[in-house]
C-alpha positions in Angstrom: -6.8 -20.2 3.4 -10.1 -19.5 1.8 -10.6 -16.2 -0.5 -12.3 -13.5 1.8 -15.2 -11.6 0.3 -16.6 -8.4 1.7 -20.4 -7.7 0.9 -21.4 -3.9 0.5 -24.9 -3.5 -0.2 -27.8 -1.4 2.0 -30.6 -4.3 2.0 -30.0 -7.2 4.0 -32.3 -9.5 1.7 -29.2 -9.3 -1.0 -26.8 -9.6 1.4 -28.6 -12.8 2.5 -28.9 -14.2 -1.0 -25.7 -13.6 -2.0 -24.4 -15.2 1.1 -26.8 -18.4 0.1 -25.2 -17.7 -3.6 -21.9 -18.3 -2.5 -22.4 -20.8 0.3 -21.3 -24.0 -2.0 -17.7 -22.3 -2.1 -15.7 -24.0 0.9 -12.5 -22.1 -0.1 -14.4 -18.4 -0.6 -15.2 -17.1 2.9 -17.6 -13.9 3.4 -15.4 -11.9 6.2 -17.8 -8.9 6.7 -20.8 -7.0 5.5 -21.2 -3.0 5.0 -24.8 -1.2 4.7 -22.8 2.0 2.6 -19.9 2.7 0.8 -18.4 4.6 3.6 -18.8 1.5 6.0 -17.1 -0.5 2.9 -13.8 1.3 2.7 -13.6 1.1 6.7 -14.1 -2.6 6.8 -11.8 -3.2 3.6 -8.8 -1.4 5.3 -9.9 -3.3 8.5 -10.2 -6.7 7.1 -8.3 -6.6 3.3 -10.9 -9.0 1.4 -9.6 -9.9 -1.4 -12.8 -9.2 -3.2 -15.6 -6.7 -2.7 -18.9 -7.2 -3.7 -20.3 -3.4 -4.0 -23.9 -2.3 -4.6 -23.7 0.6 -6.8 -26.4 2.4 -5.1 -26.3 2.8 -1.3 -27.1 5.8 1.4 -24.0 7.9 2.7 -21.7 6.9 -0.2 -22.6 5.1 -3.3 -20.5 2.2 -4.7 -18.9 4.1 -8.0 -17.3 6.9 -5.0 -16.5 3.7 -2.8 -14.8 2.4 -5.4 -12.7 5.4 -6.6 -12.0 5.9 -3.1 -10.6 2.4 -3.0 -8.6 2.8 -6.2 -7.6 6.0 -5.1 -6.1 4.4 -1.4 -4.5 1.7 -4.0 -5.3 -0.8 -1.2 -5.0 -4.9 -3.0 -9.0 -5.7 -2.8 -10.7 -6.3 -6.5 -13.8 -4.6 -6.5 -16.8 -6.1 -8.2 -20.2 -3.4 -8.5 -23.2 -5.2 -7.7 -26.4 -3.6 -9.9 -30.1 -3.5 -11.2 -29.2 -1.1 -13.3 -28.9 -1.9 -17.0 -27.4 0.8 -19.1 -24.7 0.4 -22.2 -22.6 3.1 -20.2 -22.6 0.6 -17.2 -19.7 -0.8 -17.9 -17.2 2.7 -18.6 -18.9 3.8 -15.3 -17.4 0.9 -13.8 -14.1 1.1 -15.2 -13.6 4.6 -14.4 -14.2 4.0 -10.8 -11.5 1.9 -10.5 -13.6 -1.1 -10.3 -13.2 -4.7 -12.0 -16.4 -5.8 -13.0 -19.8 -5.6 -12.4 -22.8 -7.9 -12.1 -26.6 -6.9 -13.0 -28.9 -8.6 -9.8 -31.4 -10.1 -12.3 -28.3 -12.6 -13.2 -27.4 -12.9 -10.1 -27.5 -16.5 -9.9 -25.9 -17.2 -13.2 -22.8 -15.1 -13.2 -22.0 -13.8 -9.5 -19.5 -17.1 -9.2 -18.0 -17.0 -12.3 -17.7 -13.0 -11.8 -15.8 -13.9 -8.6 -13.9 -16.7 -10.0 -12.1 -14.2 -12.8 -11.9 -11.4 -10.2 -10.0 -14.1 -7.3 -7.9 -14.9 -10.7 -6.3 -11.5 -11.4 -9.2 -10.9 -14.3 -12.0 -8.5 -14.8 -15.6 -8.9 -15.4 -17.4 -6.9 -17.7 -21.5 -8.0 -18.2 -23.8 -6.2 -20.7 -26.6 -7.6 -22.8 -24.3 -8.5 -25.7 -21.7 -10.4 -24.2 -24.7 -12.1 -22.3 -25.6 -13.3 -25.6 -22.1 -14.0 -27.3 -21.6 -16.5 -23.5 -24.5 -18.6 -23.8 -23.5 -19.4 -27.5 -25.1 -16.6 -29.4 -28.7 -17.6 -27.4 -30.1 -14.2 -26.1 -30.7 -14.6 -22.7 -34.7 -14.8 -22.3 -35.0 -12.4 -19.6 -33.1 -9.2 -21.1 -35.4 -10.2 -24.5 -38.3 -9.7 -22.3 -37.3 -6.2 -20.6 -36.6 -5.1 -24.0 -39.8 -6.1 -25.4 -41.6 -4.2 -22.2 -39.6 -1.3 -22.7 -41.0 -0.5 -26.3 -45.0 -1.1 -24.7 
């Protein structure tokens, strides 16, 4: 029986590419989508994923409140926060909410799979700029290099 992933996020674009993300996975199924974190928790008590994919920043309910309210219902679903946001208090945000990782969009493509892969393992995810460094053996990823150059323009 494949893995079932809920996707939370408001724009149907990242829905979309997160479905053609994860599209090479044969035992990982996307069982449902939500456009806010209110829509999420329905469909998670609905359909029990046993992942969810969770934009931080949606209408009605964000994904940090979704997720507390998930942690809070102690229902078995790993929840993994979805971002563009970049912050080095990212990742105690997270945990506080009761999630189990989180994923910055701009690396997307690099570490959504193995993000899901530790999260459908019992494990947790935790991305920042350093640890995206100490990964790709002490290289600095080019792209975070380049935001932090334009920051100080």
């Amino acid at each position: 029986m494949p893995a079932k992933i809920l996707v939370a996020d408001d724009h149907e674009v990242v829905r979309q590419g997160i479905r053609t993300i994860l599209q090479g996975r044969p035992d990982w199924e996307i069982c449902g989508e939500a456009g806010n974190g209110e829509e999420a928790i329905r469909l998670v008590r609905q359909l029990r994923p046993d992942v969810v994919i969770m934009d931080i920043t949606m209408p009605v309910m964000s994904g940090l409140e979704a997720s507390r309210e998930l942690a809070r219902l102690q229902l078995p679903s790993r929840v993994l926060i979805f971002t563009m946001h970049e912050s080095k208090s990212l990742g105690s945000s997270v945990r506080k909410a009761g999630a189990h990782g989180y994923v910055v969009k701009s690396r997307a493509a690099r570490d959504l799979i193995e993000a899901l892969d530790r999260l459908l393992g019992g494990g947790t995810f935790f991305d920042n700029a350093s640890t995206s460094a100490e990964k790709s053996d002490d290289k600095p990823d080019p792209g975070i290099l380049l935001r932090q150059a334009l920051s100080l323009i």
